[in-house]
C-alpha positions as CSV (number, residue, x, y, z in Angstrom):
1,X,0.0,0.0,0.0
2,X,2.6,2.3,0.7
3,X,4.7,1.5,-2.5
4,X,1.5,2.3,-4.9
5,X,0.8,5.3,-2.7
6,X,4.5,6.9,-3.1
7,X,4.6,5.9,-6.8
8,X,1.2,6.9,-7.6
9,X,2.0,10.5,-6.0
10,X,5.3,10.7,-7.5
11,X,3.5,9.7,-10.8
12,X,1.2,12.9,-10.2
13,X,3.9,15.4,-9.9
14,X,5.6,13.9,-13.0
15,X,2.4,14.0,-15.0
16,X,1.5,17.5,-13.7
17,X,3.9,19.6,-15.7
18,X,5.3,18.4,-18.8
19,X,9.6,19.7,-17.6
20,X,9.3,17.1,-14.7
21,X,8.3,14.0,-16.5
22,X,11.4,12.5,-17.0
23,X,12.5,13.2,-13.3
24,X,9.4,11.5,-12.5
25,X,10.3,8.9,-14.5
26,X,13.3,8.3,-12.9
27,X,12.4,8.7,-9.4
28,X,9.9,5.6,-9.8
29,X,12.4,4.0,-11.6
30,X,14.9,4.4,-8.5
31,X,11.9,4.0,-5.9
32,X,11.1,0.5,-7.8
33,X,15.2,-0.5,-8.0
34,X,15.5,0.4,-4.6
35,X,12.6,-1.6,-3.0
36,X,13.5,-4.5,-5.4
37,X,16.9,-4.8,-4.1
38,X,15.7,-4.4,0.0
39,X,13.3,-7.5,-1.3
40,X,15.5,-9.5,-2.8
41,X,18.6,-9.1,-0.1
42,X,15.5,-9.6,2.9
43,X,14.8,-13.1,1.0
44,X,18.2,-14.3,0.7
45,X,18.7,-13.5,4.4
46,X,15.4,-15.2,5.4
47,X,16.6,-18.2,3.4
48,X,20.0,-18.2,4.7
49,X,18.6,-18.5,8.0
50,X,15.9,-21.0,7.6
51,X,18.0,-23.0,5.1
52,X,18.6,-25.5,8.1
53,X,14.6,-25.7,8.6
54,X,13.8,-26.2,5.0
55,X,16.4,-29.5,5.1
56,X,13.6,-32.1,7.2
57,X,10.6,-30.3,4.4
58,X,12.9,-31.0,1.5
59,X,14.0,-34.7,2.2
60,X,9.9,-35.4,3.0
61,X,9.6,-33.8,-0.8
62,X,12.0,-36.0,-1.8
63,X,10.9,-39.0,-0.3
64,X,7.2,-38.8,-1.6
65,X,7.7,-37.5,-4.6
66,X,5.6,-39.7,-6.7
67,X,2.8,-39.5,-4.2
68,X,3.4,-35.6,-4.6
69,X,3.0,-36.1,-8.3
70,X,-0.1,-38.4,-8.6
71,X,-1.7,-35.9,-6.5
72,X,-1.2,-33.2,-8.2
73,X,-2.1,-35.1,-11.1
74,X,-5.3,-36.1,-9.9
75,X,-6.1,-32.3,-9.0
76,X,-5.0,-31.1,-12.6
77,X,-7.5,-33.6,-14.4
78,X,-10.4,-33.0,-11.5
79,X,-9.8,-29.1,-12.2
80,X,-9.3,-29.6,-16.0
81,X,-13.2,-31.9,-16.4
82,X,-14.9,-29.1,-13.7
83,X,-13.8,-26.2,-16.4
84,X,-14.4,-28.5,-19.5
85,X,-17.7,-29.3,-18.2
86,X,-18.5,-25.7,-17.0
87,X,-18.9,-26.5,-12.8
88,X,-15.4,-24.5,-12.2
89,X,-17.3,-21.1,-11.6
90,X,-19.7,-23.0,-8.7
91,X,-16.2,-24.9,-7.5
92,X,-14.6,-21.5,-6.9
93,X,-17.9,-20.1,-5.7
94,X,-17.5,-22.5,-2.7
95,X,-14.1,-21.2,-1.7
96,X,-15.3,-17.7,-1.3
């Protein structure tokens, strides 16, 4: 919310006189590198601490992978004959 706010009024004052465009421009440009890089850096540092966690989730994944796969499988195909056969919209209707 406060990313669209803060580009959307930075937007505003670009737009509003034709000079300042392309400093608007570039200050949504820098605003949207900026938080892009304080994302990407906060993931690697979550993973780098959970990375020890993740090790008991990943050798489950790997041990039931096939039973992983048929399920998903199964849930493709159920999803695929609900849309084929036009129920999909009263499936999703269910989950709201």
């Amino acid at each position: 919310l406060l990313r669209k706010t803060t580009l959307s009024l930075i937007a505003q004052d670009a737009l509003g006189s034709s000079h300042l465009q392309s400093v608007g421009n570039l200050k949504i440009f820098g605003l949207n590198l900026h938080l892009g890089s304080v994302v990407w850096l906060a993931n690697i540092m979550i993973s780098a601490v959970l990375i020890d966690q993740m090790a008991g989730t990943l050798n489950f994944i790997k041990r039931n992978y096939k039973t992983i796969n048929r399920i998903a499988g199964v849930f493709l195909i159920f999803i695929g004959l609900l849309m084929i056969t036009g129920y999909f919209q009263q499936f999703l209707v269910m989950f709201m």
